[in-house]
VEXDREN-2710 file (C-alpha; in Angstrom, 1 decimal):
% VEXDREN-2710
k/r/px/py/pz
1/UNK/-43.9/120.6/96.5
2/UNK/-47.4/119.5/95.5
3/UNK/-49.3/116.6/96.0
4/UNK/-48.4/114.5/93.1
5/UNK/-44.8/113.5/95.3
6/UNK/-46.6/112.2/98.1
7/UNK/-48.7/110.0/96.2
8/UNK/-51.5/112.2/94.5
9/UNK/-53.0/110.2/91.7
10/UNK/-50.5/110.7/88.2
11/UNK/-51.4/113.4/85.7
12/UNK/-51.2/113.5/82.3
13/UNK/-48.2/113.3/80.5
14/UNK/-46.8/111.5/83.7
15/UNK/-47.2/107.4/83.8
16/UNK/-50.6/107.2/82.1
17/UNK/-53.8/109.4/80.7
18/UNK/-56.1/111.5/83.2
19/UNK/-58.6/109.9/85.3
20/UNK/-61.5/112.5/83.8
21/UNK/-61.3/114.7/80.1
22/UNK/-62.2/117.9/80.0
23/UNK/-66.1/119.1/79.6
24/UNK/-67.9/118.3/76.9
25/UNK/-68.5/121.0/74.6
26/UNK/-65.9/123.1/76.1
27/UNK/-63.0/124.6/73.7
28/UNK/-59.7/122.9/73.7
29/UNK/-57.3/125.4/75.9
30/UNK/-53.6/126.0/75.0
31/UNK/-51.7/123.3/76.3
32/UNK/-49.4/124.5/79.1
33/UNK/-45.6/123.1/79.0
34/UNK/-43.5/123.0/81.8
35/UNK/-39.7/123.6/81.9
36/UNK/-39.3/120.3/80.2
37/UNK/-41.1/120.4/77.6
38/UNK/-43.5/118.3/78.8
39/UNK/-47.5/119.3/78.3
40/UNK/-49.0/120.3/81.5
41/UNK/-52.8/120.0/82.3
42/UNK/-54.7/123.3/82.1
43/UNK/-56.5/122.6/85.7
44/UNK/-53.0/122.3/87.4
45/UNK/-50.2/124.5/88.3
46/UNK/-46.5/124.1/87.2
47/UNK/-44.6/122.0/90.4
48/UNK/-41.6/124.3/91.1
49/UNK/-38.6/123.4/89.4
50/UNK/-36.1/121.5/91.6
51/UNK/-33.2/120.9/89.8
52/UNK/-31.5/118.5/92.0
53/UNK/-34.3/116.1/91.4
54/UNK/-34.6/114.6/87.8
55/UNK/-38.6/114.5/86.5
56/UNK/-39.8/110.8/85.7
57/UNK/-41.4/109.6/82.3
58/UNK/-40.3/109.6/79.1
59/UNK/-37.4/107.6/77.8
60/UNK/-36.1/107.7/82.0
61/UNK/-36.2/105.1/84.1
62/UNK/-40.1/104.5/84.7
63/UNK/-39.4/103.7/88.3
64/UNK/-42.1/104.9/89.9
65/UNK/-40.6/105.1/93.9
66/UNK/-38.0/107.4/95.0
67/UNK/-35.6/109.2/92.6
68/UNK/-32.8/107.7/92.1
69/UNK/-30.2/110.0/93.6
70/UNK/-27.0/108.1/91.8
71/UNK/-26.1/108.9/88.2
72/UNK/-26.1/112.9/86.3
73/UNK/-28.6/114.8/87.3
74/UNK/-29.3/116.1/83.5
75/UNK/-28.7/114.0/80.5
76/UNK/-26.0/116.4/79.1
77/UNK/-23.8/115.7/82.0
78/UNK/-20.8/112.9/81.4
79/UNK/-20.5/111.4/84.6
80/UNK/-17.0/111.8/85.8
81/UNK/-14.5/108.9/85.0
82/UNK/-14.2/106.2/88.1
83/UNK/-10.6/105.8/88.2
84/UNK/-9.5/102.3/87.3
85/UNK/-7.3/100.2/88.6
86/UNK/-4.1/99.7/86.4
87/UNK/-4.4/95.4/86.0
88/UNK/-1.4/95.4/83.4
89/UNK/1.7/93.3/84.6
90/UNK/4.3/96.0/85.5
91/UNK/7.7/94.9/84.2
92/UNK/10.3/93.7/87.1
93/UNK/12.3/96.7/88.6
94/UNK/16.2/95.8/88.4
95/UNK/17.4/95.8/92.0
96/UNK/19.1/99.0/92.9
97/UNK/22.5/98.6/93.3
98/UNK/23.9/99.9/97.1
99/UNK/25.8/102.8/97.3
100/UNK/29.3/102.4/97.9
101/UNK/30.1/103.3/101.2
102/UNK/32.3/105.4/102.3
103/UNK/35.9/103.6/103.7
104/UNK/36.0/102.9/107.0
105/UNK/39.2/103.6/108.8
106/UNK/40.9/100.7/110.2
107/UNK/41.8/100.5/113.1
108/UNK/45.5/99.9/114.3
109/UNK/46.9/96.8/115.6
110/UNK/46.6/96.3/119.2
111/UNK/49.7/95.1/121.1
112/UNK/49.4/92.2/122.8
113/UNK/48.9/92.0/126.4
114/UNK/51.0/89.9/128.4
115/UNK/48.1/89.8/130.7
116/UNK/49.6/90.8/133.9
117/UNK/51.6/93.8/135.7
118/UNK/55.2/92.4/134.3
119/UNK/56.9/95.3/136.1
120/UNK/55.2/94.1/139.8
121/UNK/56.1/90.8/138.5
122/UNK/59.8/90.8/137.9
123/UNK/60.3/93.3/140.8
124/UNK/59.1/90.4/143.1
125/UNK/60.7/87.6/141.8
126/UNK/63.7/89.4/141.8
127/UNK/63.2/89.8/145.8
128/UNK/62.0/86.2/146.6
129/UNK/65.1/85.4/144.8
130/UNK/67.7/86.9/146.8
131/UNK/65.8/86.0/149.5
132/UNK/65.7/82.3/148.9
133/UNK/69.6/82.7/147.7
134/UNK/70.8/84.4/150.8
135/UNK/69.3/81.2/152.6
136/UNK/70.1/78.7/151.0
137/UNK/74.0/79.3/150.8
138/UNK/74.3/81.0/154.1
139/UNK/72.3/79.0/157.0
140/UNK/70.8/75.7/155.5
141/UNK/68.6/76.1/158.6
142/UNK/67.6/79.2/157.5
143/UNK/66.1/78.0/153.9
144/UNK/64.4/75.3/155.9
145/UNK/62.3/77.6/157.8
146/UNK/62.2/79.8/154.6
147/UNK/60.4/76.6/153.1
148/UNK/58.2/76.1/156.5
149/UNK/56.6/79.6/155.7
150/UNK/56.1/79.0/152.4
151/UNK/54.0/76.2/153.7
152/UNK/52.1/77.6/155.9
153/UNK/50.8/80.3/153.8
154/UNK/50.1/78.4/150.9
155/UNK/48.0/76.0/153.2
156/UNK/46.4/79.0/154.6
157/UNK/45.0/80.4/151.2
158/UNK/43.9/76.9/150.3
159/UNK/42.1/76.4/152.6
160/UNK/40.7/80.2/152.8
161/UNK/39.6/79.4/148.9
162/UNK/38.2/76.4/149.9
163/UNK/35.5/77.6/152.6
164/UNK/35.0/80.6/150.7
165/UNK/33.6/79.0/147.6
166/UNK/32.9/75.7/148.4
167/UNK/31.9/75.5/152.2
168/UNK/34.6/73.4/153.1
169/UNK/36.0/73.5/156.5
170/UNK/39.5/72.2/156.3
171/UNK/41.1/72.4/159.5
172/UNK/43.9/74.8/159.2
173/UNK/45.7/74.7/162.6
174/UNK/46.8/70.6/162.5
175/UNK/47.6/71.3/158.5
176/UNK/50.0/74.3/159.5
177/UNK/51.3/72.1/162.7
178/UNK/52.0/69.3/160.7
179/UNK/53.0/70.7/157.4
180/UNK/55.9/72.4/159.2
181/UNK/56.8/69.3/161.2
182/UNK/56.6/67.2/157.9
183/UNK/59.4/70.0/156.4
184/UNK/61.8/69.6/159.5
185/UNK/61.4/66.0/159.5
186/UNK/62.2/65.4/155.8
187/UNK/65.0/67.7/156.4
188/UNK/66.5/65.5/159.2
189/UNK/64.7/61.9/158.9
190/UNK/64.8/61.6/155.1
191/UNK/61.9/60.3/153.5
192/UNK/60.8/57.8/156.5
193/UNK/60.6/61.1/158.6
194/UNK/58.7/62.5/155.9
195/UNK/56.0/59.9/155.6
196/UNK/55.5/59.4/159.8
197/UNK/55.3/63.5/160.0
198/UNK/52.5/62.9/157.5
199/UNK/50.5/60.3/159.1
200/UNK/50.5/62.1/162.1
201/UNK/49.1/65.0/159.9
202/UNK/46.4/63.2/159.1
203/UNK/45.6/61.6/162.2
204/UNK/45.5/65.1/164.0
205/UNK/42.7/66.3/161.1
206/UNK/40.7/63.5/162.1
207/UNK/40.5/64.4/165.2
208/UNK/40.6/68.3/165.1
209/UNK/37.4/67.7/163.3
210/UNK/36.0/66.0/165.8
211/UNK/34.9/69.1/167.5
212/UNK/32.3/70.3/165.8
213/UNK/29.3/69.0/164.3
214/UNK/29.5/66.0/162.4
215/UNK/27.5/67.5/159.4
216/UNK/30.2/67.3/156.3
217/UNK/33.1/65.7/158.2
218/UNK/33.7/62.9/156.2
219/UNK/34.2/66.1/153.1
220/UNK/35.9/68.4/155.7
221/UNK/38.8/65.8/156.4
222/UNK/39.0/64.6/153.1
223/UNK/39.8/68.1/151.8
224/UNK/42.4/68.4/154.7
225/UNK/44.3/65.0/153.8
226/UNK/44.4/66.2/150.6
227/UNK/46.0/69.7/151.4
228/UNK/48.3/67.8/153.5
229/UNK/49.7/66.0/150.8
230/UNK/49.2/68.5/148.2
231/UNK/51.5/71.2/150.0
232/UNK/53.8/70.0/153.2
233/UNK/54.5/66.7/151.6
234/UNK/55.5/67.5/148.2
235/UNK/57.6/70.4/149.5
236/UNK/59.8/67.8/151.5
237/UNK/61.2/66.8/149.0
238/UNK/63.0/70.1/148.8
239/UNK/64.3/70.1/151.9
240/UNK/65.6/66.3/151.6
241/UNK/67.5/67.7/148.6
242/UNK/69.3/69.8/150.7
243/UNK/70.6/67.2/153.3
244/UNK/73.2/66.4/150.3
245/UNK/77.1/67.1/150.4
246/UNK/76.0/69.8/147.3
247/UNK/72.7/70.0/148.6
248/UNK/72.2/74.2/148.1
249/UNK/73.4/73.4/144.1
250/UNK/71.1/70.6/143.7
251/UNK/68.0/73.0/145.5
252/UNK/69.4/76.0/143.1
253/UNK/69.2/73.5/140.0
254/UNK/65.5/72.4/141.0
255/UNK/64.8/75.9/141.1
256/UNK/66.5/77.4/137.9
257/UNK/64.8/74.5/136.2
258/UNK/61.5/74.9/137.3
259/UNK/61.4/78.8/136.7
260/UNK/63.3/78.5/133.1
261/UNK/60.7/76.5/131.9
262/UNK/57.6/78.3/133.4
263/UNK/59.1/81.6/131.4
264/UNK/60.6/79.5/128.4
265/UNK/56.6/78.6/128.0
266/UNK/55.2/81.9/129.1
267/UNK/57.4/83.9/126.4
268/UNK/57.2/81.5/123.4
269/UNK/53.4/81.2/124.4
270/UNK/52.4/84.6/124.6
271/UNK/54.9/85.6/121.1
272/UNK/54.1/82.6/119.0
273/UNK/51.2/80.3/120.7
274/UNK/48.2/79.7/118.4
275/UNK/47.5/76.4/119.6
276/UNK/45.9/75.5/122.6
277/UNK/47.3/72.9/125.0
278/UNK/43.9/72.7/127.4
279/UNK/41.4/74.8/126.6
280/UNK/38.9/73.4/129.1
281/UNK/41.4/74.0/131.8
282/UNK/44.1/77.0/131.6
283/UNK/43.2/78.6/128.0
284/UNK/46.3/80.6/128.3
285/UNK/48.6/77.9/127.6
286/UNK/49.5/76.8/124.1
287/UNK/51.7/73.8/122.4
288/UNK/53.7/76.6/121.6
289/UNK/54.5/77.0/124.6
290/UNK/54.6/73.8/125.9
291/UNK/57.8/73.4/123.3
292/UNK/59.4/76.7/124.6
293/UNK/59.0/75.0/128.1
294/UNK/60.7/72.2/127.3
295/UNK/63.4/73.3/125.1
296/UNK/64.4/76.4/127.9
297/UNK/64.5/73.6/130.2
298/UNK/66.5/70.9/128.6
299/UNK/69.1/73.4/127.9
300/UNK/69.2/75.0/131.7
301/UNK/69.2/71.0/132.3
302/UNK/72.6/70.1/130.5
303/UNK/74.0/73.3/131.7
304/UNK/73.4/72.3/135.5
305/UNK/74.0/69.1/135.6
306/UNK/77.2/69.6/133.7
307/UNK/78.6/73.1/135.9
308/UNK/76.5/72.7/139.3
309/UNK/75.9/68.8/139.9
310/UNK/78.7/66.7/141.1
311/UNK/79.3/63.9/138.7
312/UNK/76.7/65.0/136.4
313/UNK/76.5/65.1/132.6
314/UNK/74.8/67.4/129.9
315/UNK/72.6/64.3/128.8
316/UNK/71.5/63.5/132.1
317/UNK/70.7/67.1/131.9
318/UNK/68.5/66.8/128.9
319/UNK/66.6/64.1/130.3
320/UNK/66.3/65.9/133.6
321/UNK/65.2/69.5/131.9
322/UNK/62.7/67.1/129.3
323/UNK/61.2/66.0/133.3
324/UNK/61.1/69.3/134.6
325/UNK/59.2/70.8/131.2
326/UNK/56.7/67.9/132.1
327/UNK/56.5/67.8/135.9
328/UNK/55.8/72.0/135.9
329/UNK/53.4/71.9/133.0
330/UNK/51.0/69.1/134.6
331/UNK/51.2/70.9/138.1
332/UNK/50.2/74.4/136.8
333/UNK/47.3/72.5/134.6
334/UNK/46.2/70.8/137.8
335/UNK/46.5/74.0/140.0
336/UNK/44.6/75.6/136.7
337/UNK/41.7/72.7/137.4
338/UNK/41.0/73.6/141.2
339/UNK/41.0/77.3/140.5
340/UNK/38.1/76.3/137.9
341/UNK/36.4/74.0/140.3
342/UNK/36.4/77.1/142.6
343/UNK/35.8/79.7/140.4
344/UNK/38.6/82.1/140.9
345/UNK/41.6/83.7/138.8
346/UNK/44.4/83.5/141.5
347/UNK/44.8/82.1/145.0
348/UNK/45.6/84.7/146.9
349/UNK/47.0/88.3/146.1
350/UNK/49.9/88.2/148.1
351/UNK/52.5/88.6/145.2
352/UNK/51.6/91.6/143.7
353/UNK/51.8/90.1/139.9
354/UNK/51.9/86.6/140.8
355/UNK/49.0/86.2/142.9
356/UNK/49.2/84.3/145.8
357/UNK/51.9/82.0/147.2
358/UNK/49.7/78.8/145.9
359/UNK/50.2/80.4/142.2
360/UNK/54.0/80.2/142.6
361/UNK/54.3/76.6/144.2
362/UNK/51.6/75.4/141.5
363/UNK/54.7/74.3/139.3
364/UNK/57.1/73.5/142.1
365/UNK/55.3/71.1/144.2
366/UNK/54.9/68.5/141.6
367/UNK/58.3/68.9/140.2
368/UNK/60.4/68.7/143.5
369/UNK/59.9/64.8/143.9
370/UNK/60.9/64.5/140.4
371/UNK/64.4/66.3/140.4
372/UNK/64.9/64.6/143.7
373/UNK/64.6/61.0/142.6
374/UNK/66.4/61.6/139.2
375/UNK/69.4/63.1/141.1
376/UNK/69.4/59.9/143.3
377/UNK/69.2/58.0/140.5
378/UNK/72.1/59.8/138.3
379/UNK/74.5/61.2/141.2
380/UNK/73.3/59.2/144.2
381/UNK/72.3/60.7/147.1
382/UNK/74.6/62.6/148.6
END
């Protein structure tokens, strides 16, 4: 590289004529060209050709700093196409139609559940009832204490449910005590028995309580007078049926009725229900159902009371079965609302495929006071 590229003053034939001419008198020498083309002075040397770097002058830029490095190197050279950007509107693409999909294989109906062990189930009622048979038309004593039991367990898994989930202390001993006495007494007293047997139920979980700390007493005995009445009192009413002259007949026609239309609801429910009776309390049960209960019931009703009952008619037995459908729904719906409140499924798991004994009295509590006062009330007493 000579001088001239790191700022040696220009030649000729650059950007302007030399500084000096040549000596006076002195012949004209040959002009020298370079590779170019371009006339070189006689008192310099040729610059070594660099082709990378474009010589200045002429019709090229007359920039006279650095080179520009961009652009062709030679004139000849077409500089390479930038590629453009294709700005034209591209016409709207039809949406692809999806593939059809292969067919899916559908699945085959499920059968329905009936949503517990019916096998366990049937077995065991089967058993309770010969049990409760042989008692009631051998020993009326016998049936009594049958009843008394009955009691006393239910009350125990009451209460059991009730500390368990809630925290409340119920006192079980004066509920099992007294529910018992309350059974005998209906059975011998009547109704007045009945009602003194309770009182002194009461009175006794007052006191019970009394033993330990009073932190939730007022809740614990509240709880307890409400088992009291809830269990031992409504199932004196059965035993007060049975003080009548056809006292066994009129306890087998509060049974039949009750257990008619808890399966008259239970197999028109679970074959045709589609409506719901309570959602919010006992989603299993349907209107459906609810007319299966009653029409099973009214029909076991005028059967009864026409065959069983002394003095009884098939109408009275229509309005007694319409009672019964009523009676058994509302108790199961309000048995249905305390298992909510407590959070569980069943009340105990005595019965295999029933539960507990609480979740077979659910629709015969209620229902015993009812038959009892319509039987007064058509037939008398007894």
């Amino acid at each position: 590289m000579n001088d001239s590229s790191w700022g040696a003053p220009p030649q000729a034939g650059y950007w302007g004529p030399p500084e000096q001419g040549p000596a006076p008198g002195a012949a004209p020498a040959a002009p020298a060209y370079d590779a170019y083309g371009v006339p070189q002075p006689l008192d310099t040397q040729p610059m070594p050709i660099v082709p990378e770097v474009p010589a200045s002058g002429g019709d090229q830029d007359d920039d006279r700093g650095a080179v520009r490095l961009s652009g062709p190197l030679f004139r000849d050279e077409v500089p390479a196409p930038t590629p453009q950007t294709n700005t034209q509107q591209h016409e709207p693409q039809k949406p692809q139609e999806p593939m059809p999909s292969a067919p899916q294989p559908v699945p085959a109906p499920q059968k329905k559940s009936a949503g517990r062990d019916l096998g366990a189930a049937i077995g065991v009622g089967v058993g309770l009832g010969a049990v409760i048979l042989a008692s009631l038309f051998v020993v009326k004593a016998v049936f009594v204490g049958v009843i008394a039991i009955a009691v006393v367990v239910g009350l125990w898994e009451l209460t059991k449910r009730l500390q368990e989930r809630k925290g409340i202390n119920a006192p079980l001993v004066p509920l099992a005590v007294g529910g018992a006495a309350m059974v005998v007494a209906g059975y011998l007293r009547g109704a007045e028995g009945a009602w003194v047997a309770m009182a002194l139920t009461a009175l006794a979980i007052l006191v019970w309580r009394m033993a330990e700390p009073p932190d939730g007493y007022l809740r614990d005995v509240t709880a307890g007078a409400f088992a009291a009445f809830y269990v031992p009192f409504l199932a004196t009413f059965v035993s007060m049926m049975l003080t009548a002259d056809d006292g066994p007949w009129r306890v087998l026609t509060f049974l039949l009725l009750t257990v008619v239309s808890d399966t008259g609801a239970y197999a028109i429910g679970w074959r045709f229900g589609r409506h719901k009776l309570a959602p919010r309390i006992s989603p299993g049960k349907t209107r459906e159902g609810l007319v299966g209960a009653v029409t099973f019931a009214m029909a076991a009703g005028a059967l009864c009371m026409e065959f069983l009952i002394d003095g009884g008619t098939w109408w009275q037995g229509l309005l007694l079965g319409l009672a019964v459908a009523a009676s058994a729904t509302l108790g199961d719906l309000g048995e249905s609302m305390i298992k909510r409140d407590l959070g569980i499924k069943d009340m105990g798991t005595l019965l295999p495929g029933h539960g507990g004994i609480m979740d077979r009295l659910d629709s015969l509590l209620p229902t015993a006071p009812v038959v009892w006062l319509l039987l007064v009330v058509f037939v008398g007493a007894g």
